[in-house]
C-alpha positions as CSV (number, residue, x, y, z in Angstrom):
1,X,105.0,91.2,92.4
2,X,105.0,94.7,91.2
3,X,106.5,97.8,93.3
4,X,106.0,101.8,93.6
5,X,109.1,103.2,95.0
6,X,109.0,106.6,96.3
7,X,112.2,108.3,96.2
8,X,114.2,111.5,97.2
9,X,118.1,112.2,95.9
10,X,117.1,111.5,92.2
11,X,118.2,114.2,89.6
12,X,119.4,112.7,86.5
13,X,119.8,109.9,84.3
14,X,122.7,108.7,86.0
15,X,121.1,108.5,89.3
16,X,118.3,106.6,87.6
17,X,120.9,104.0,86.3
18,X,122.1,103.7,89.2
19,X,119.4,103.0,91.4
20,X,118.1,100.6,89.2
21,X,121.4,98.7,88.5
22,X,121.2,98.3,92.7
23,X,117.8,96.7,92.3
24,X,119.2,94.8,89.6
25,X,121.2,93.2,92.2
26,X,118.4,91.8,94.2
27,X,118.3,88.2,93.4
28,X,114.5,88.1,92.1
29,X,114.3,91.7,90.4
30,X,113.6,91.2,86.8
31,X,112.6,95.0,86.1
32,X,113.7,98.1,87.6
33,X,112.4,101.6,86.1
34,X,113.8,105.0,87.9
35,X,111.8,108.2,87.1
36,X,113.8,111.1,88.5
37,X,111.7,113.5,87.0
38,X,108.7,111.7,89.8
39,X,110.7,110.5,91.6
40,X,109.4,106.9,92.0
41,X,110.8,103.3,90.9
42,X,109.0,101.0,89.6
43,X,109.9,97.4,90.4
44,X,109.2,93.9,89.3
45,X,110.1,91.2,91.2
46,X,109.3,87.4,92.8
47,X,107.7,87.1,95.7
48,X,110.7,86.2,97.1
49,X,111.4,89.6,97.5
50,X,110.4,92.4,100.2
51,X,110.0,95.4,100.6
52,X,112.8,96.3,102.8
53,X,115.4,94.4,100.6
54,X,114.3,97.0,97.7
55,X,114.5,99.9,100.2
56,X,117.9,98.5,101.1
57,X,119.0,98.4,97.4
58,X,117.7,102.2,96.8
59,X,119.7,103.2,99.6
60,X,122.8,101.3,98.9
61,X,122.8,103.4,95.5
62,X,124.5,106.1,96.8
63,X,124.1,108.3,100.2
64,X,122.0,110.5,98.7
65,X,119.5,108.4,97.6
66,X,116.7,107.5,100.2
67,X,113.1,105.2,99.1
68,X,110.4,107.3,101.4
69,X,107.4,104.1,100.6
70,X,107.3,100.6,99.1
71,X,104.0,100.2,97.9
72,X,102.3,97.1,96.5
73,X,100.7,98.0,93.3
């Protein structure tokens, strides 16, 4: 399954690493892209995987990263 994150809090590279490093975490995540210039992530996963286990992984990043929509894409 493939994912749109949409994100607040992101404003470098290093933010971008280290969101996606989180979704690395998720057992099932085999791609993670963060886009702070957009602000949206853009995930590949099983479909083992939900939504609110990638919004928990964004979140878990740092405090003040937040993921606003998981969209199916």
């Amino acid at each position: 399954m493939n994912y749109i994150i949409k994100t607040e809090g992101l404003m470098c590279g290093h933010c971008d690493a280290s969101v996606e490093t989180a979704l690395f975490n998720v057992a099932g995540v085999t791609d993670a892209e963060a886009d702070h210039e957009t602000q949206t992530v853009t995930v590949e996963c099983s479909d083992a995987v939900s939504p609110d286990q990638l919004t928990a992984a964004v979140e878990a990043a740092g405090e003040k990263f937040h993921a606003l929509t998981v969209e199916e894409v």
